[in-house]
N, C-alpha and C positions, 0 to 999 in steps of 0.2 A: 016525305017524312021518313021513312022507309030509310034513305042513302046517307042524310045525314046521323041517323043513330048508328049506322053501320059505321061510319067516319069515326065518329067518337069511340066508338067498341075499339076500334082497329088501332088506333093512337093509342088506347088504355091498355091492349093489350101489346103494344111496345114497348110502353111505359114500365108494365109489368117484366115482359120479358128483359128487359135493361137492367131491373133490380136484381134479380138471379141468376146466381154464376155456382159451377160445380167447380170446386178445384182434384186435381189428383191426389193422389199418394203424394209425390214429389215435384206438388205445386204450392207455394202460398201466395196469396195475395198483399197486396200492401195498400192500405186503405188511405185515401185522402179525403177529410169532409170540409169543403171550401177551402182547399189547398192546406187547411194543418193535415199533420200526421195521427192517423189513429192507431195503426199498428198493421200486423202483419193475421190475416186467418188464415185456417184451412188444415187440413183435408176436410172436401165435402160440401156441403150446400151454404152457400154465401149469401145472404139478402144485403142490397146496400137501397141507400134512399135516393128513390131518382132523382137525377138534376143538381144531386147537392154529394152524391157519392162517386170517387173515379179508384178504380182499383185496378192495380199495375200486377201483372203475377211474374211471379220470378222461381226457375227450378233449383231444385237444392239438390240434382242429380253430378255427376263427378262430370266435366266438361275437360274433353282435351283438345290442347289451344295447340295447332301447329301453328311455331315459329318462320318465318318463311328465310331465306338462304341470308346470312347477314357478312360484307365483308370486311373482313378482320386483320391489325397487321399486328401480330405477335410481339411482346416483348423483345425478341431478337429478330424482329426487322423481317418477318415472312408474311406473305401476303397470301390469306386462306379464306371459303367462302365456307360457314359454317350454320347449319339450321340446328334446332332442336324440338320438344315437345312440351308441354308443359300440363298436367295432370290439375286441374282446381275445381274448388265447391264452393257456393256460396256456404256461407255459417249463419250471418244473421242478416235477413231478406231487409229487413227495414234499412240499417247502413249499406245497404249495396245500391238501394235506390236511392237515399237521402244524399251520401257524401259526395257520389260521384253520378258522371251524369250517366253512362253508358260504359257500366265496368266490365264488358268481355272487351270493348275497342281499347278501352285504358289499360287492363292487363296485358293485351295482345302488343300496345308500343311498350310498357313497362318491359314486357319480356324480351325484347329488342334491343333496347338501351341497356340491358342489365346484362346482356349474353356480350355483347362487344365491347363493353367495358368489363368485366371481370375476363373475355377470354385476351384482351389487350396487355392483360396484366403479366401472362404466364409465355413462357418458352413452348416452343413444338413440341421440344421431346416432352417435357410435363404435359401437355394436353394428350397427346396420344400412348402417354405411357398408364397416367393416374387419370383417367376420364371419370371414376366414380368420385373420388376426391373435389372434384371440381365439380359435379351433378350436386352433390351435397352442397358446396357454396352458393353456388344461383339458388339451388332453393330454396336455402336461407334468408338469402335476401331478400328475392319474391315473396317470402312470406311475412317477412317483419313490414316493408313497404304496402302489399296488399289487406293486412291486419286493419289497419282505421277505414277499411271498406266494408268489412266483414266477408274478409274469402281467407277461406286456407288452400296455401299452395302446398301441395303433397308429394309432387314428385317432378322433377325436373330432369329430359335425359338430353344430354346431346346426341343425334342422330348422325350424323355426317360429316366427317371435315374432309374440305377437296381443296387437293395441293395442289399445287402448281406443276407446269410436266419437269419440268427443270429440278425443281424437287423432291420428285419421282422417282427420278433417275439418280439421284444422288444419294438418295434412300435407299436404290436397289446395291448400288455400288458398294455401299457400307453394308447391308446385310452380306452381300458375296465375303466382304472383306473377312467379316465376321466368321462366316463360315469354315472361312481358310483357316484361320487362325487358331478356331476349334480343333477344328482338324486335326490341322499342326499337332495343337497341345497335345493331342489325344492319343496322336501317334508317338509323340515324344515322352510321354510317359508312359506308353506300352513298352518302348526298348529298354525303357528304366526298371522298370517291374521284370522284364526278361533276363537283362542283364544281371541284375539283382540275385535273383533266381537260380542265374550260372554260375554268380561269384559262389553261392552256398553250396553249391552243389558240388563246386571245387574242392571248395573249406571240407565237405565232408568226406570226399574220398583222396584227399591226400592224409585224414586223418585215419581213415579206412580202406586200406589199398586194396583188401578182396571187395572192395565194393567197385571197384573200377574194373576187375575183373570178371565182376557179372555183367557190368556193361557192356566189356569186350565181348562177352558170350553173345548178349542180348544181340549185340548189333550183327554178328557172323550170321544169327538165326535170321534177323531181317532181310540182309545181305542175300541168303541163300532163297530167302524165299523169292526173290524177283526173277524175271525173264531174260535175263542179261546173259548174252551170250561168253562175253567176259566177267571174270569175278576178279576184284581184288581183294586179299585176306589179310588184314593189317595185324603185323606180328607185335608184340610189344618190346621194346627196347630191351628188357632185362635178360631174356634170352641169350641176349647179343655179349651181353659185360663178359661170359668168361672168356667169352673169342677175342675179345678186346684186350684182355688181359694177358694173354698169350702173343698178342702179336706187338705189344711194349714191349 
């Protein structure tokens, strides 16, 4: 008598524990009674009717979905294998179970389809010049598309584009080129700015002849100050005119 009351206690009290669910902070349930929709509880203590209640819990915590590596052939014809992240939250638990059947598998190929076609769309140097510009587009998309599910996509980044070596190399090429030419520029307009600088400095002492004369000074003092066992002492021409004059 004894075993089978203990049977039925033991059944009642599964029965029991099947009807009561605790959910988290960042849990709700989604209630089904004979397959309708009743809604979505929670935080906290859940009774449902046994046998006739099934309740799906879904987080409303921020979920990041890695993209895994996808490959891509660019607008101009370059062939790149590109991953990225994808930042999302359920918004409302009831459409996330209702519309679709397994929304992290559906966002995860959504996010796939949507990175190789939008990065199809663009040039190399656009993708690796404007990367934010483009992180904004995908997760525009992602968001209006993932919308009749109830998820918002928040942030979208591209992680890696891996070129080709041939690529690489052609990439490094142009940066050197680049450099040179930098360079170049930088050099050629320092002779510019110097030259510049001599022409004035002409203009002003041909208009001021004792100033070319302090220079002459300036420079003897230079001159003497060195270790040079020879000196040469540069006279100025005018010196010379009346000798000159004399020997016509």
């Amino acid at each position: 008598m004894t075993t089978p009351i203990l049977v039925v206690l033991a059944i009642v009290a599964m029965i029991l524990a099947s009807a009561v669910r605790v959910l988290n902070e960042y849990e709700r349930g989604v209630i089904f009674r004979l397959g309708r929709l009743i809604g979505a509880k929670g935080p906290g203590l859940i009774l449902l009717i046994p046998l006739v209640d099934k309740m799906q819990r879904v987080s409303l915590r921020l979920v990041t979905l890695d993209v895994p590596p996808q490959d891509v052939i660019t607008r101009d014809n370059v062939s790149i294998k590109v991953n990225a992240v994808v930042y999302f939250r359920v918004m409302d638990s009831n459409r996330a179970v209702v519309e679709v059947e397994n929304f992290l598998y559906a966002t995860s190929q959504l996010s796939q389809t949507t990175l190789r076609s939008v990065l199809g769309q663009v040039e190399l140097d656009e993708l690796l010049a404007e990367r934010e510009k483009i992180n904004e587009h995908l997760q525009d998309i992602l968001d209006r598309q993932t919308d009749p599910w109830g998820i918002k996509v928040t942030t979208v980044e591209v992680k890696h584009v891996d070129l080709p070596t041939e690529m690489q190399r052609a990439m490094a090429r142009q940066a050197e080129a680049e450099r040179d030419r930098r360079a170049k520029v930088i050099h050629a307009e320092g002779e510019y700015q110097a030259a510049t600088k001599l022409g004035d400095a002409a203009a002003i002492m041909d208009k001021t002849p004792i100033a070319l004369q302090l220079r002459y000074l300036q420079v003897l003092k230079e001159i003497s100050a060195g270790n040079a066992s020879n000196t040469i002492i540069p006279i100025p021409l005018d010196l010379f005119k009346p000798l000159l004059s004399l020997v016509k």
